[in-house]
VEXMAR-916183 format. One record per residue (C-alpha): residue number from 1; residue in one letter; x, y, z. Coordinates in Angstrom, 1 decimal, padded with zeros to 4 digits. Layout:
BEGIN
+-----+----+--------+--------+--------+
|   i | aa |      u |      v |      w |
+-----+----+--------+--------+--------+
| NUM |  A |      X |      Y |      Z |
...
+-----+----+--------+--------+--------+
This chain:
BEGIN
+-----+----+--------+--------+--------+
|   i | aa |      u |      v |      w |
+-----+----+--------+--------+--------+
|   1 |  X | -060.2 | -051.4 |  079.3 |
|   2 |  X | -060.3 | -054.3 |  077.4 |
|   3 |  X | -058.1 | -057.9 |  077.7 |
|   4 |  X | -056.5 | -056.8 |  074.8 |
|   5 |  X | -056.0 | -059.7 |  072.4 |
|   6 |  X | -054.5 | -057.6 |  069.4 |
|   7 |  X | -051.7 | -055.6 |  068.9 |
|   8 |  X | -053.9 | -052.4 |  067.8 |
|   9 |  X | -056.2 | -053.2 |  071.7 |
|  10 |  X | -052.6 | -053.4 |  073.7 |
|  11 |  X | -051.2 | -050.1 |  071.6 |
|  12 |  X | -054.4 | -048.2 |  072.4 |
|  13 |  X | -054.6 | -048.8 |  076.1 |
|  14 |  X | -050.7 | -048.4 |  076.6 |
|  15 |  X | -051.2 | -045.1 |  074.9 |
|  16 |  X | -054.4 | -044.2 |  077.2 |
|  17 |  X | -052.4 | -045.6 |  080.1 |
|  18 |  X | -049.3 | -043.2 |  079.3 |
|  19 |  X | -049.1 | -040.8 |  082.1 |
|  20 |  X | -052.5 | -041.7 |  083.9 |
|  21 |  X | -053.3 | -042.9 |  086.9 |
|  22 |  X | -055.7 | -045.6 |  086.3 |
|  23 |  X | -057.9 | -047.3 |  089.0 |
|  24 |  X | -058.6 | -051.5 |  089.0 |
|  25 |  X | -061.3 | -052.8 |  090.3 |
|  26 |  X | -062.1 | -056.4 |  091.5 |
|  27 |  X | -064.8 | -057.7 |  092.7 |
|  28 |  X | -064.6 | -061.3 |  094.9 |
|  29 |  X | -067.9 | -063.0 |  096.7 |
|  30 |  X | -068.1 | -066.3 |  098.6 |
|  31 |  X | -071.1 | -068.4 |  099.6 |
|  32 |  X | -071.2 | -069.4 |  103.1 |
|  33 |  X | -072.6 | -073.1 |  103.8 |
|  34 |  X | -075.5 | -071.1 |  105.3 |
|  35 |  X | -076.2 | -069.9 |  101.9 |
|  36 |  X | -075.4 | -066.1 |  103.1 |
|  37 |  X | -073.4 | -064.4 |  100.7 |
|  38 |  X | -070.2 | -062.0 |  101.4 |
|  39 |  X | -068.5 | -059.9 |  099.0 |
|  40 |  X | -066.2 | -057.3 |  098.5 |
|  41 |  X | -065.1 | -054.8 |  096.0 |
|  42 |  X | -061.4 | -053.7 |  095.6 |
|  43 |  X | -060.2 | -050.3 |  094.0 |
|  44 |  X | -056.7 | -049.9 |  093.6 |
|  45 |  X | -055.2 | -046.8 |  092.0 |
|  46 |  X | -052.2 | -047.5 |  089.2 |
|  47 |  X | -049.9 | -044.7 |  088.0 |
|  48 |  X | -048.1 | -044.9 |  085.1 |
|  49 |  X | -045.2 | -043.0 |  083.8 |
|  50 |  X | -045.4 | -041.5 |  080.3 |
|  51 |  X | -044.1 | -044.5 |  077.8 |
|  52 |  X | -042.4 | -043.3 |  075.0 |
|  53 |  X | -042.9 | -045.1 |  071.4 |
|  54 |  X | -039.9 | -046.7 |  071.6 |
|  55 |  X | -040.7 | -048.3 |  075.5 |
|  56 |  X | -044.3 | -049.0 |  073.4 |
|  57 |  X | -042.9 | -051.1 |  070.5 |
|  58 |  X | -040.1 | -053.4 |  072.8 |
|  59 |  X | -043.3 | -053.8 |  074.9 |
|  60 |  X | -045.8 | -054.9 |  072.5 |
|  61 |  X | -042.9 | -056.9 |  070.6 |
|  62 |  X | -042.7 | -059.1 |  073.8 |
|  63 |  X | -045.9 | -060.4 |  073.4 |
|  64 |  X | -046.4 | -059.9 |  076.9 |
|  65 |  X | -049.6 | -057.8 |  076.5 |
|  66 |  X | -051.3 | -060.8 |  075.1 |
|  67 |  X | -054.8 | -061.2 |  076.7 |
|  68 |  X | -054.0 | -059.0 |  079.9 |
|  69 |  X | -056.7 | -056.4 |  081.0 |
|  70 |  X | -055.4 | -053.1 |  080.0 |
|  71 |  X | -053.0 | -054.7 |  077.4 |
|  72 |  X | -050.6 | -054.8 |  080.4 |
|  73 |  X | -049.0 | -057.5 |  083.1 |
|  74 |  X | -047.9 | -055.5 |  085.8 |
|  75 |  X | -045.9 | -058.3 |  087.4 |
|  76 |  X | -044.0 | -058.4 |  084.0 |
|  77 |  X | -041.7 | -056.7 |  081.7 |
|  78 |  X | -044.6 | -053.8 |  082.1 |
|  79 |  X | -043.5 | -053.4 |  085.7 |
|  80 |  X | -041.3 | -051.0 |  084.6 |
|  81 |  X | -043.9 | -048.1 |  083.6 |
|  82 |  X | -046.0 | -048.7 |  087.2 |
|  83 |  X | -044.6 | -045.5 |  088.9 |
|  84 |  X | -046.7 | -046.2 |  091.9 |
|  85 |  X | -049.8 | -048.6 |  093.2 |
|  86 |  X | -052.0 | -047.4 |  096.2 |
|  87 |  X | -054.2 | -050.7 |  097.0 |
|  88 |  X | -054.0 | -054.6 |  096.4 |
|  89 |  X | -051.3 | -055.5 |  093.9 |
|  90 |  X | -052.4 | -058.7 |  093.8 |
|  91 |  X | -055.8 | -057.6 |  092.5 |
|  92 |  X | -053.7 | -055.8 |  090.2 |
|  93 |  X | -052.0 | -058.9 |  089.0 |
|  94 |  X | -055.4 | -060.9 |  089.3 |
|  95 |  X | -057.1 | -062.2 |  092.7 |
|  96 |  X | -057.1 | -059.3 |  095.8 |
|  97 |  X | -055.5 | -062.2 |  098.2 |
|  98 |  X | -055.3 | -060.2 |  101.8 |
|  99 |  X | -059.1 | -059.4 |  101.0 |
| 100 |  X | -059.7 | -062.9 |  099.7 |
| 101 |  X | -058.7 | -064.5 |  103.2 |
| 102 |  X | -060.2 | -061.7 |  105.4 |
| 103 |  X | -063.4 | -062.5 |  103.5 |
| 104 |  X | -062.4 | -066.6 |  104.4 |
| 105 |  X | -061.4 | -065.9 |  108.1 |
| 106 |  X | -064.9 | -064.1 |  108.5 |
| 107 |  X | -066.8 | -066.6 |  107.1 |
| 108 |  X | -065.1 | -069.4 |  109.1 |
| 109 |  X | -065.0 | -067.5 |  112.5 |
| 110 |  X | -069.0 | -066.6 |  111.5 |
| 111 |  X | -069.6 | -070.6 |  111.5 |
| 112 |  X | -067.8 | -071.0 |  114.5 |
| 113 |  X | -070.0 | -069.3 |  116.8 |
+-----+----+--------+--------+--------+
């Protein structure tokens, strides 16, 4: 889904969203100073609850929705349809941090041996 920078994008993916579950996926890489390269891919599966049209226009009169992926910021007033997450909120929210410092750790206990 888009970052949804009008209010027709943010509408169409809340109404796509309604009732789904819906998987995120980021991807994160590093360069080590040996010039090796390390990356990993995160899924993380969102489900939402049906939002009615009334829950719809509150959220998209917020403003909120304003150039989030999926017309959505889950650690916002949007927390509210996340029923469940199964994975990495914080790749959810933007960067996958318990991958990003497993992926740091490795790197720096690669260079110390």
């Amino acid at each position: 889904l888009p970052k949804a920078e009008t209010e027709g994008e943010a509408r169409a993916c809340l109404a796509l969203l309604s009732g789904r579950t819906h998987r995120v996926y980021t991807g994160i890489a590093l360069r080590t100073s040996d010039g090796r390269l390390r990356e990993r891919l995160v899924e993380t599966r969102v489900r939402f609850k049906l939002v009615s049209a009334a829950e719809t226009d509150a959220y998209i009169a917020c403003g909120e929705w304003k150039g989030k992926a999926g017309g959505y910021a889950a650690q916002g007033r949007a927390a509210r349809f996340i029923v469940s997450i199964v994975g990495s909120y914080s790749s959810v929210v933007g960067l996958p941090l318990y991958e990003t410092a497993n992926l740091l750790d490795g790197a720096r206990a690669d260079e110390a041996t």
